[in-house]
N, C-alpha and C positions, 0 to 999 in steps of 0.2 A: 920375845915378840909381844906388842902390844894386842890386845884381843879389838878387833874389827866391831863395831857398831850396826845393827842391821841397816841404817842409811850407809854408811861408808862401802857397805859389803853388794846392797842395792846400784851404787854408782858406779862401783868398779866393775858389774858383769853388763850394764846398759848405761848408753848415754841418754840423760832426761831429756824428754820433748817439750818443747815450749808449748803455751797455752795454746798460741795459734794453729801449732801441728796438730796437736790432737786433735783441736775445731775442725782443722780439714780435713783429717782423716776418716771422723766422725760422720761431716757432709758427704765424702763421697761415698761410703757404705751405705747413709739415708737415704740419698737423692738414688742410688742406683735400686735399692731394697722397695721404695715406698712411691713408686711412680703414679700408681691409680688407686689412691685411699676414697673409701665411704665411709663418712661420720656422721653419725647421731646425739645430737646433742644441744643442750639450750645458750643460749646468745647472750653474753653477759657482756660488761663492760663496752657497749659497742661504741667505737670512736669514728667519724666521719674526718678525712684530714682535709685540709683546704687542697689539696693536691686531685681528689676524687677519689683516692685510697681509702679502705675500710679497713679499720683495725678491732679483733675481736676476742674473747675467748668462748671456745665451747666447753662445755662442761656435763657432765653426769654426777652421779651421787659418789663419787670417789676420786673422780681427776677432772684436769683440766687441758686444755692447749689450746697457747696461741695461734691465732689466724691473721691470715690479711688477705686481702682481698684485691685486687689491683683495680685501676680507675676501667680500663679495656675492657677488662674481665666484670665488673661490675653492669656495663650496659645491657648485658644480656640478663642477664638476673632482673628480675621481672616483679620486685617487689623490697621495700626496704629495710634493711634488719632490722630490730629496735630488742632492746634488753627482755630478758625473759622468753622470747620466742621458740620456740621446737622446730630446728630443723636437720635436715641431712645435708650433709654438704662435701662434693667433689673438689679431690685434688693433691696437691703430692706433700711429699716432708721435705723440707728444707730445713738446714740451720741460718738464723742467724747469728755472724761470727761475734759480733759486737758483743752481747750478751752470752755467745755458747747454747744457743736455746734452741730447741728445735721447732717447728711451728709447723700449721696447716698456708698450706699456698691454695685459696677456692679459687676454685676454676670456673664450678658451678652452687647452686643451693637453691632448695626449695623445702618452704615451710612444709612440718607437718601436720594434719589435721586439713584446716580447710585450706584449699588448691588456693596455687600460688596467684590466679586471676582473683580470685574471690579478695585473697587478701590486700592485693592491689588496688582494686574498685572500692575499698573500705577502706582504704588509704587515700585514695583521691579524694571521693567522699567526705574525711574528713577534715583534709585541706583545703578543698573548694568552700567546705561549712565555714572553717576559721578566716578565709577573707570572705566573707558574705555574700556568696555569690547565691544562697538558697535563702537567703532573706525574701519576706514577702514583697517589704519595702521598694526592695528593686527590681519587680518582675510588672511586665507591663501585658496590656491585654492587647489581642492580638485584632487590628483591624478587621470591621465587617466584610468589607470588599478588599480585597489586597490589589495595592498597586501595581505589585512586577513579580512576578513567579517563575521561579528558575528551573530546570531539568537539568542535573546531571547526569551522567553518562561516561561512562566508558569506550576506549576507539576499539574494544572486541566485542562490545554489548550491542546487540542489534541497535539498529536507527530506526523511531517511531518519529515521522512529521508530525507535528502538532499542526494542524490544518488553520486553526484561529484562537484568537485568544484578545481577550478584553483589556483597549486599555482604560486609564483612570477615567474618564468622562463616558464610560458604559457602554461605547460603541464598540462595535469587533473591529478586530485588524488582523491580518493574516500574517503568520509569521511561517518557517517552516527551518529544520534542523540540516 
């Protein structure tokens, strides 16, 4: 009798799985095990797709996992990643099959340190600066007498009449709400 190989001895007590079974078998142990993860960690590599998908890794001083971020799920999120950033972020494990990888699905994320409005407004801020809109050049001075003055309002907010109000040639006219 020829003496068995430990592959030969391996296939004869189990049939091999294909790469794709194990991938699935894999996902459904993760997606069932990992439904509501919190992660801490910084934002590397962050890719925007032209689809509105966000592609990311988070990382610590020892590991890393991929993230994506869906275009839906992104509207809510309340300020935009950018590389290096510190945040926590909601949401489940998935595989993808293509690669065998396992990843974060955000659901939710908010920077940490300063709140996620702060960062926002310092983000707009800086967008609004880069087209010019905080230029001196394009800000104009505001008429001594103004022509036509608005009130807004709300239809739960009380109703104040405005009894009169001035128009351009200085006389009054009465208007009312």
């Amino acid at each position: 009798m020829s003496q068995m190989t430990f592959l030969e001895q391996l296939i004869g007590q189990r049939r091999p799985m294909s790469v794709s079974e194990l991938t699935a078998r894999l996902r459904s142990v993760i997606e069932r095990q990992f439904v509501d993860v919190y992660l801490e960690g910084e934002i590397s590599n962050f890719r925007r797709h032209t689809s509105g998908h966000w592609y990311f890794s988070l990382k610590d001083d020892a590991a890393s996992i991929r993230c994506a971020s869906f275009r839906m799920q992104n509207r809510v999120i309340r300020f935009i990643p950018e590389d290096g950033l510190h945040v926590i972020a909601r949401g489940r494990l998935s595989v993808y099959d293509a690669r065998g990888e396992y990843q974060l699905i955000v659901e939710h994320m908010e920077p940490m340190g300063a709140g996620a409005q702060q960062l926002a407004l310092e983000q707009l801020k800086k967008r609004l600066t880069a087209d010019g809109l905080f230029a001196i050049e394009r800000k104009r001075l505001l008429p001594r007498v103004p022509r036509t003055i608005g009130v807004v309002t709300s239809p739960t907010a009380p109703r104040y009449a405005i009894s009169s109000a001035c128009s351009s040639d200085g006389t009054k006219r009465s208007a009312c709400c």
